[in-house]
C-alpha positions as CSV (number, residue, x, y, z in Angstrom):
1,X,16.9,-72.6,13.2
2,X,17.7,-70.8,9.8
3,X,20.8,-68.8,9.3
4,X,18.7,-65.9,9.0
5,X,16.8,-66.4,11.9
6,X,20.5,-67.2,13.7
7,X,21.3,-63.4,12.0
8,X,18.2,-61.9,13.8
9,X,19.3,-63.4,16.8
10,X,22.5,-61.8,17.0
11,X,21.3,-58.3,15.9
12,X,18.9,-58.0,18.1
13,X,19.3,-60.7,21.1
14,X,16.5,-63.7,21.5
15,X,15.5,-64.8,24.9
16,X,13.6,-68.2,25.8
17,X,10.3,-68.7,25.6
18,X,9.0,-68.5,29.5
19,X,8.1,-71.8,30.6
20,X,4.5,-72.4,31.7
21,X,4.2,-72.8,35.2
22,X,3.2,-76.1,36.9
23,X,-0.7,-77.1,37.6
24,X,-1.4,-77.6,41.4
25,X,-4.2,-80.4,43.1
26,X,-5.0,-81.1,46.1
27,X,-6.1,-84.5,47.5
28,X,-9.2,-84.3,50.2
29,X,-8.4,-87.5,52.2
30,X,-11.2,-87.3,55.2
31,X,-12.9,-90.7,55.9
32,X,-15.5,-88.7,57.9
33,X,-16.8,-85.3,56.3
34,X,-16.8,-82.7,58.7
35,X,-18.4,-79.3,58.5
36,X,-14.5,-77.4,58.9
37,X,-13.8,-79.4,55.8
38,X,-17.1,-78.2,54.0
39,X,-15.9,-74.7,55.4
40,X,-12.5,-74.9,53.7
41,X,-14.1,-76.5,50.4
42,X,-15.5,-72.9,50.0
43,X,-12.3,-71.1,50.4
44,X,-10.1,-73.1,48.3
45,X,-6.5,-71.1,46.9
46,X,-7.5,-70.5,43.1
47,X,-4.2,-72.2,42.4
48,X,-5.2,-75.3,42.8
49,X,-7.5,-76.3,40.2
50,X,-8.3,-79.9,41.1
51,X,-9.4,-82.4,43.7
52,X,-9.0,-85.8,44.3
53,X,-11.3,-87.4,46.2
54,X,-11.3,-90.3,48.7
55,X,-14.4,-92.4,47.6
56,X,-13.7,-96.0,48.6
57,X,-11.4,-98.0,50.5
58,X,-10.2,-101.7,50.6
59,X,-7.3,-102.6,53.5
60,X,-6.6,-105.8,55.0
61,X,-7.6,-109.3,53.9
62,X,-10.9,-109.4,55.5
63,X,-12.4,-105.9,55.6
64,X,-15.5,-105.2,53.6
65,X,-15.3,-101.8,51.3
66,X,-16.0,-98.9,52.6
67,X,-17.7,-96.0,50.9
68,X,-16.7,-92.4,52.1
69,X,-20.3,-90.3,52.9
70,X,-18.5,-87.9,50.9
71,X,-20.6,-84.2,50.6
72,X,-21.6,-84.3,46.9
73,X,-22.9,-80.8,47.0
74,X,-20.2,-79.6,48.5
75,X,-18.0,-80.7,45.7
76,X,-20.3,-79.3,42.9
77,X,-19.9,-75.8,44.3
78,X,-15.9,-75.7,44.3
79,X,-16.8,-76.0,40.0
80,X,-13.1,-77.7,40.3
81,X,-12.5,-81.2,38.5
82,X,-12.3,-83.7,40.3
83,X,-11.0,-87.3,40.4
84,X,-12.6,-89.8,42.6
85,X,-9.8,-92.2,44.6
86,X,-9.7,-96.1,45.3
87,X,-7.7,-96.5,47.8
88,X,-6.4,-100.4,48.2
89,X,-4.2,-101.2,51.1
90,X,-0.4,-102.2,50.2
91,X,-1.5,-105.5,52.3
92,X,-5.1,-105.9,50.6
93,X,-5.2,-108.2,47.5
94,X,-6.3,-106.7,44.1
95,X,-8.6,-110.0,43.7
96,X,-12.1,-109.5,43.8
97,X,-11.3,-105.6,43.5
98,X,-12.6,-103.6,40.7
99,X,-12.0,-100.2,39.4
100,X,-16.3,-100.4,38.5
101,X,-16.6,-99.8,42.4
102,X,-15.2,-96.3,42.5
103,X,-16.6,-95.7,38.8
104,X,-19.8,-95.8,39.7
105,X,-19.4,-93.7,42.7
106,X,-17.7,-91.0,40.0
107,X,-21.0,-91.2,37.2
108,X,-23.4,-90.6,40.6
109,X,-21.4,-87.4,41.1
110,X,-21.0,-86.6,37.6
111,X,-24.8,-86.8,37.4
112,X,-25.2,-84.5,40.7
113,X,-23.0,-81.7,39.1
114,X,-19.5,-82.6,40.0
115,X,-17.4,-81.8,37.2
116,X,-15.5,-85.7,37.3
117,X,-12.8,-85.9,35.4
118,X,-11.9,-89.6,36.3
119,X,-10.9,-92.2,38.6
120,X,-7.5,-92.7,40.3
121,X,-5.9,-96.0,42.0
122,X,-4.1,-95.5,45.4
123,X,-2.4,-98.5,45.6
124,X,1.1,-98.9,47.3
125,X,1.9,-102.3,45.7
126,X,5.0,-103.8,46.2
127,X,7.9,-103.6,43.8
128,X,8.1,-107.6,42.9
129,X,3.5,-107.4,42.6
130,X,4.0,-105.1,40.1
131,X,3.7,-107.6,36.6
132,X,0.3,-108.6,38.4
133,X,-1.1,-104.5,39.0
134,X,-0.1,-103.8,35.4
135,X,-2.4,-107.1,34.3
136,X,-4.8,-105.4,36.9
137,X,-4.8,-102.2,35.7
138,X,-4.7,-103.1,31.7
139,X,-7.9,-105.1,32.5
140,X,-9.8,-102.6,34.6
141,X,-9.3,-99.5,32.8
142,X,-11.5,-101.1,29.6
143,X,-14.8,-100.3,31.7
144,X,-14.0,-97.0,32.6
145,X,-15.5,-95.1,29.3
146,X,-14.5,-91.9,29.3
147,X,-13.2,-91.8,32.9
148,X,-9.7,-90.9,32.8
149,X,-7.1,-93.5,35.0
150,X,-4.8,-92.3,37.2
151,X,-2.7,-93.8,39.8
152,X,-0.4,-92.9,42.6
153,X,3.2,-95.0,42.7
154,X,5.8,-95.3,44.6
155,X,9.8,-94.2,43.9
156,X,10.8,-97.1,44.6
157,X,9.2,-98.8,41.4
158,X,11.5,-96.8,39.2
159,X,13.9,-100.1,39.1
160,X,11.3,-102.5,38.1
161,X,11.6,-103.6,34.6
162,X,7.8,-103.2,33.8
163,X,8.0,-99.3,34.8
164,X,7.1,-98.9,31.3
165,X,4.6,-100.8,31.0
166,X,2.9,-100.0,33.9
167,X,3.1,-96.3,33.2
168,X,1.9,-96.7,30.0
169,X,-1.4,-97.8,31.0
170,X,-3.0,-95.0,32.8
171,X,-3.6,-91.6,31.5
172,X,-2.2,-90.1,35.1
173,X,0.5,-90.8,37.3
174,X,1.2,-89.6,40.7
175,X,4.7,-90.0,42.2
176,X,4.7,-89.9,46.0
177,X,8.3,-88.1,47.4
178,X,6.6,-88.2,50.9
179,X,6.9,-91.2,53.7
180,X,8.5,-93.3,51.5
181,X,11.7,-94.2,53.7
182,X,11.3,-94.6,57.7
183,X,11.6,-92.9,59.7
184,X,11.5,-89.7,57.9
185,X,8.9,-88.2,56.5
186,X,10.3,-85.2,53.7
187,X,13.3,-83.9,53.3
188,X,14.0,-81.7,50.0
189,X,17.2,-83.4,48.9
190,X,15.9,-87.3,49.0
191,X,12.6,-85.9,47.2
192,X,14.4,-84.2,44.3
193,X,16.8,-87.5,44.2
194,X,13.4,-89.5,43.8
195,X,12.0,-87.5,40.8
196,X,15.1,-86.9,39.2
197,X,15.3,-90.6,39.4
198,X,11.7,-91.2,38.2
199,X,12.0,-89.0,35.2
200,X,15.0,-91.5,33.8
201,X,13.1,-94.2,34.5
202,X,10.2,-93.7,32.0
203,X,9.6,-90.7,29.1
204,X,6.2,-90.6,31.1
205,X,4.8,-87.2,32.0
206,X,4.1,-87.3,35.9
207,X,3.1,-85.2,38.8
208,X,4.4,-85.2,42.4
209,X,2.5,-85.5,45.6
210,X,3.8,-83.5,48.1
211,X,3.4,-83.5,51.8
212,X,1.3,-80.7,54.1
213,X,0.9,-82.9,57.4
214,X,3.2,-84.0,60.3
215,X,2.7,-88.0,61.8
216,X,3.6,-89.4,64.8
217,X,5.3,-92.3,65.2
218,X,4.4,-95.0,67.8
219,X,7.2,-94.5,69.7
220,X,6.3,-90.9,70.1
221,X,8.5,-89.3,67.4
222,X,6.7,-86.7,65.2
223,X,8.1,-86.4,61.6
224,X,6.9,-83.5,60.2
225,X,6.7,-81.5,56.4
226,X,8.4,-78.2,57.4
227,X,7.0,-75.7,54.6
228,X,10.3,-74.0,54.3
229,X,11.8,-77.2,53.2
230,X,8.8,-78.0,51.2
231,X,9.8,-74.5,49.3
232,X,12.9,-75.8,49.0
233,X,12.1,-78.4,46.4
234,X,9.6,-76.2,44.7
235,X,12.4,-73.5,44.3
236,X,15.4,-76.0,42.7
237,X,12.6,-77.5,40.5
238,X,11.9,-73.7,39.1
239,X,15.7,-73.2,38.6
240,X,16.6,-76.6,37.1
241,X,13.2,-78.4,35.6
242,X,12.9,-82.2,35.3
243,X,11.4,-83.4,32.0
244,X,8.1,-85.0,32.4
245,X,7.0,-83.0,35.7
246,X,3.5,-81.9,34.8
247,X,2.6,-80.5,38.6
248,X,2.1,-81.0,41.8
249,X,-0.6,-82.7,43.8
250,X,-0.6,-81.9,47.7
251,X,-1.5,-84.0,50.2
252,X,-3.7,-83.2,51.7
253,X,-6.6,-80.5,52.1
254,X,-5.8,-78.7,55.1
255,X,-9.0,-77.5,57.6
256,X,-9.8,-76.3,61.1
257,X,-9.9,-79.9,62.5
258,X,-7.4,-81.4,61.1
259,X,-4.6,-80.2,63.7
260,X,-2.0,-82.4,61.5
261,X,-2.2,-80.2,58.6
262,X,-1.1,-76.6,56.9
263,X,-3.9,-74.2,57.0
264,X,-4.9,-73.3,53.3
265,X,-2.9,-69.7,53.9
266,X,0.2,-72.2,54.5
267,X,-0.4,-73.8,51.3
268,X,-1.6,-70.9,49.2
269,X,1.9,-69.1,50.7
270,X,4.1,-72.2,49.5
271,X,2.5,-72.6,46.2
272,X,2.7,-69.0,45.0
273,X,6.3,-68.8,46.3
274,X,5.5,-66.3,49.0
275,X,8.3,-65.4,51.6
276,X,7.3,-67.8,54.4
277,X,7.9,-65.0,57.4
278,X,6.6,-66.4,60.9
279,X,4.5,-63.2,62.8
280,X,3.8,-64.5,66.0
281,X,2.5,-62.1,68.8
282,X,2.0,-62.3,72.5
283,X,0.2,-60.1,74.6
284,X,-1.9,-59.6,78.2
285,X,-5.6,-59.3,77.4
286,X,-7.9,-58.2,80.6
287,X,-10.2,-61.4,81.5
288,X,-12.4,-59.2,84.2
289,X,-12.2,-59.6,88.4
290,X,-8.3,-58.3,88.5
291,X,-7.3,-61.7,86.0
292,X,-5.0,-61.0,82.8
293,X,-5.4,-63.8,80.4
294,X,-1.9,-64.8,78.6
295,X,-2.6,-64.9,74.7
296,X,-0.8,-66.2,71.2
297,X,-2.4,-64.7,68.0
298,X,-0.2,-65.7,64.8
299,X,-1.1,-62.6,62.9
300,X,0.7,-63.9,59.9
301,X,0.4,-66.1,56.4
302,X,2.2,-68.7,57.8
303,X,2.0,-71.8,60.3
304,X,4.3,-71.6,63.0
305,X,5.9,-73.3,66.6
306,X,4.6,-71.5,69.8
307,X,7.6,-70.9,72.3
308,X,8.3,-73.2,74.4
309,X,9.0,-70.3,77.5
310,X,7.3,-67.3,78.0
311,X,8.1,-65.3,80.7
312,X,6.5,-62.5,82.8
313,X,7.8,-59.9,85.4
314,X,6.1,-57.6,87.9
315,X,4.3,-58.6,91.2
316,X,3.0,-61.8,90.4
317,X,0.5,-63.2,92.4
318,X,-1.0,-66.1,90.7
319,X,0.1,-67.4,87.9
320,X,-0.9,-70.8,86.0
321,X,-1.1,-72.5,82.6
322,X,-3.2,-73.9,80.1
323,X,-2.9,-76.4,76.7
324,X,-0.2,-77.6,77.7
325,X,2.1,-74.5,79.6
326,X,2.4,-75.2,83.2
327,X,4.2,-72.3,85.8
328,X,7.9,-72.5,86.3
329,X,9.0,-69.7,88.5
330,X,8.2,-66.6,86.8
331,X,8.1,-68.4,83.1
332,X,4.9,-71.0,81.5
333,X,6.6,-73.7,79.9
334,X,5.8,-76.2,77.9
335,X,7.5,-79.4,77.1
336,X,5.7,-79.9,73.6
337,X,4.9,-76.1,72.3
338,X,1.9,-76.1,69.8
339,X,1.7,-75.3,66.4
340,X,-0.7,-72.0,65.8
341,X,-2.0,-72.0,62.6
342,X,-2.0,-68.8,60.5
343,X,-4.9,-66.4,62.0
344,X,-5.4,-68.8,65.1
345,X,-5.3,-67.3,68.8
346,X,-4.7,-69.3,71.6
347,X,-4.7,-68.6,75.7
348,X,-2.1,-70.1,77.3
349,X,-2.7,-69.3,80.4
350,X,-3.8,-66.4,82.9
351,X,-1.9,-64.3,86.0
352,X,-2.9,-62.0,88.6
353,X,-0.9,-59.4,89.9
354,X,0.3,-55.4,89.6
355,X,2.6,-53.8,86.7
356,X,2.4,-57.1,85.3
357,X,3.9,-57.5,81.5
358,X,5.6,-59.6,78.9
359,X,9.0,-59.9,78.3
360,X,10.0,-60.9,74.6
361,X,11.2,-64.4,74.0
């Protein structure tokens, strides 16, 4: 800066250029195309402004490829780019794999008015395989023409000593903060330790992939991405930036049947920064024949925890539950309370009786 432009500064005060805010995607991980997917294709947040695709997958040592039936049409009419995904098993050797299998599966789309903007490697290789995926990758991304390469990796690489090679080779990296360490799935304080990490690893621009799903473990235990604490990230990445962080990509596209996931209101909500206020109500609704059924409508924005009690008083006759509340004196209970997703209303069960009514959990 000149002296004079220092002296214009001080007269009349100079403030920092705004910084631009960060793109958002979205990854659309169904192995079977369902019609509440094709539903929430049409109603996709304008924040996010691409889509990448689940086209093929390799896993194990003996399983053929499979080809996802993906809806082609479908993805024309969102008019969003997207980026068509190989997805190789961490177990699955890279021999006899070729980036030309999910290539061709872009062009097709390309040609059927999908707006393709290139091809992306899902591959969680391990740390000491790496030297091998960058010889991979360096020779595989020569047939791709103007297909961009992107691929997802793993924090943990950020110690290998061909990080910089490796990241030099695509045009697109992905950085996955979620389900990285068992057994938990997100927490805001070991993602931002993983990108913060990342970012002095290489001078690489990168985006993160960020979680929208809960998993159960096989011993029962459910690990879940908790919005709020999803926010939490986005907000201490707005208030202290990490060089290199170009956006976000989420995983995944939430629907109607996919129980595991946000709703898109969820997401839309988190990505714009929205206050993430719960607005669950409970009421009595008249079923006919003297019967009350006992309803949950989440009237808000937001995904949120049924109670596990609600309880009733008046005469009560007959009362009994449903989806999992069962009767426990005067109370329905249940031992694993569901997750109502924003606009969804659920009965829980039904009563019969006189000056019947809710009392407020």
């Amino acid at each position: 800066m000149s002296l004079a432009s220092v002296g214009l500064c001080l007269l009349f005060g100079c403030t920092r250029a705004p910084t631009p805010p960060l793109g958002h995607e979205v990854y659309v991980w169904q192995r079977d195309w369902s019609p509440e997917l094709g539903h929430a294709l049409t109603r996709l947040p304008s924040e996010l402004s691409a889509l990448r695709v689940l086209a093929r997958e390799r896993s194990g040592t003996t399983r053929a490829p499979v080809t996802i039936a993906v809806d082609v049409p479908a993805l024309a009419k969102t008019g969003r780019e997207v980026v068509a995904v190989l997805r190789v098993d961490g177990t699955a050797p890279l021999d006899g794999v070729s980036l030309q299998e999910v290539a061709t599966l872009a062009r097709d789309w390309r040609s059927r008015g999908v707006t393709v903007r290139g091809v992306e490697v899902d591959h969680d290789c391990a740390t000491a395989s790496l030297p091998a995926y960058a010889d991979w990758l360096a020779r595989e991304r020569s047939g791709l023409g103007d297909l961009e390469l992107s691929i997802t990796a793993l924090p943990t690489w950020a110690t290998s000593p061909v990080l910089e090679r490796l990241t030099s080779i695509p045009d697109d990296v992905v950085v996955q903060v979620h389900a990285v360490r068992a057994p938990t799935l997100f927490t805001p304080e070991e993602a931002r330790g993983f990108i913060d990490a990342w970012a002095k690893a290489t001078p690489h621009s990168f985006r993160v992939a960020l979680p929208t799903y809960r998993a159960r473990l096989k011993d029962g235990t459910l690990l879940t991405s908790e919005p709020h604490e999803v926010s939490r990230l986005l907000a201490s990445l707005r208030e202290q930036p990490v060089k290199g962080v170009k956006g976000f990509v989420w995983f995944r596209l939430g629907h109607a049947g996919d129980a595991e996931s946000w709703s898109l209101s969820t997401l839309s909500t988190v990505v714009r920064g929205e206050p993430l206020t719960p607005r669950l109500e409970h009421r009595l609704v008249d079923a006919g024949r003297g019967t009350l059924d006992i309803v949950l409508a989440n009237t808000g924005h937001v995904d949120t925890q049924a109670p596990a009690r609600l309880t009733l008083s008046g005469n009560l006759e007959v009362l009994d539950g449903v989806g999992g509340y069962a009767p426990n004196g005067t109370s329905l209970v249940a031992r694993t309370p569901p997750r109502l997703r924003a606009g969804e209303r659920r009965v829980i069960g039904f009563v019969r009786g006189t000056e019947v009514s809710l009392v407020a959990p």
